[in-house]
Steps between C-alpha positions, in 0.01 A plus 500: 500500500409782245116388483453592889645818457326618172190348599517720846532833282225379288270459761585822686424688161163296445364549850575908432326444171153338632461720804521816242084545483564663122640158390150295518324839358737472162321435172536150383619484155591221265850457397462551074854312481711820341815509504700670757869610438743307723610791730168489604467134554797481723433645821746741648407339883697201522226355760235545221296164406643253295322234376649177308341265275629105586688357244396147585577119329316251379336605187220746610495889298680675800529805286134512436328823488773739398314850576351390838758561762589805357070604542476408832798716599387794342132443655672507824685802457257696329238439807716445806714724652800166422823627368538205207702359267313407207766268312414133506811353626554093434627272681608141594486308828873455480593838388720755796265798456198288556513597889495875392095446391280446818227460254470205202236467253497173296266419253380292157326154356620155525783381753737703760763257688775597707827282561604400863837823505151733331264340827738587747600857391112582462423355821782708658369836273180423690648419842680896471221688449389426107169472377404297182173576334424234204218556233361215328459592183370155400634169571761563740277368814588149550904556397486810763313277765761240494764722510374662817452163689864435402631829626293551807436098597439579859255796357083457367437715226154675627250682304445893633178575709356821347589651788868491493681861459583391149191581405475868650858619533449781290157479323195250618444166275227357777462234235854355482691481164311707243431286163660672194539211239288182475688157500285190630205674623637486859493762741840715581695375795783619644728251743827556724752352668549644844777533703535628849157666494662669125363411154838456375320380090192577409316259183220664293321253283208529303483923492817548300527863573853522285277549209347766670849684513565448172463744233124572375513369188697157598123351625296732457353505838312730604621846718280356803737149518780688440444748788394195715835332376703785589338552818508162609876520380618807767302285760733223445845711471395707789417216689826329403719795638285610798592126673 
């Protein structure tokens, strides 16, 4: 399958990229969300990372947060030595290219459902070598939950000791999932569904670091949660590839 193979380049390119000692000295800076021409979006490698926003049923704002994809990426390849592609590509369960992404990012409010043909392909994405990461942005919890038990019966959806290498793939969060916007007054949490020793999905509740990615003046958070959000956010995609 394509995912194995691009997802073998990627992590040959990665582990070159964290053993470089000038890559954890590089200033941190905050995306400002300018635009970038398209030539430079597109990266020439054709192993660069992709990332793909879910384009998921059942009623919940999959397109939610339109700039924060696009963020992330450029975080990562303004402070890592990652070649990157900073398009947002989109994408359904059922769609051909959807094995060509070894990374998914879903996210919004309300409810996220997958038919049985949408379980089965996901389940397989995730057998190959594919990673989902899902954000809930509020709301999407209890939808989500169910939808796990359905695709991975035989499978307990566990919350992450702070310990796991999530946490401190790339920068240390000794904490768990940082907070960056207030919901219910809950602490951040961050669950997974594991697979052969792999976290094959990864669940953030209660931290919402999407808005984090987004654009400054979206929520107005402040530069410290958004450099926590972004941080957090190359734990999780390097992380996802690395497995």
């Amino acid at each position: 399958m394509v995912i194995r193979s691009l997802k073998f380049l990627l992590i040959l390119t990665i582990m070159a990229g964290l053993a470089s000692s000038a890559l954890a000295q590089r200033r941190i800076q905050i995306p400002r969300g300018a635009k970038i021409t398209e030539d430079a979006a597109y990266h020439p490698n054709p192993s660069a990372i992709k990332v793909a926003r879910l384009h998921y049923s059942g009623g919940g704002d999959w397109y939610w947060g339109s700039s924060a994809i696009s963020n992330l990426l450029k975080f990562v390849r303004d402070n890592t030595d990652y070649p990157v592609d900073t398009v947002e590509r989109v994408v359904k369960l059922t769609d051909p290219e959807l094995f060509n992404y070894p990374f998914l990012f879903a996210t919004g409010h309300g409810t996220i459902s997958f038919s049985e043909e949408e379980r089965q392909r996901l389940r397989q994405y995730l057998s190959l070598g594919g990673f989902l990461f899902v954000n809930d942005s509020y709301g999407l919890e209890a939808s989500f939950t169910k939808e796990l038990a359905a695709l991975f019966p035989e499978r307990e959806v566990t919350e992450l000791p702070f310990d796991h290498p999530i946490y401190h793939s790339f920068y240390d969060f000794p904490n768990g999932p940082p907070k960056i916007h207030e919901h219910d007054n809950k602490p951040p949490r961050g669950y997974a569904v594991i697979v052969d020793g792999r976290v094959v999905v990864y669940f953030m509740v209660e931290s919402d670091i999407g808005d984090g990615w987004e654009n400054q003046q979206v929520h107005n958070d402040p530069e410290e949660k958004r450099l926590e959000a972004l941080k957090m956010g190359l734990n999780i995609l390097t992380y996802g590839l690395l497995q």
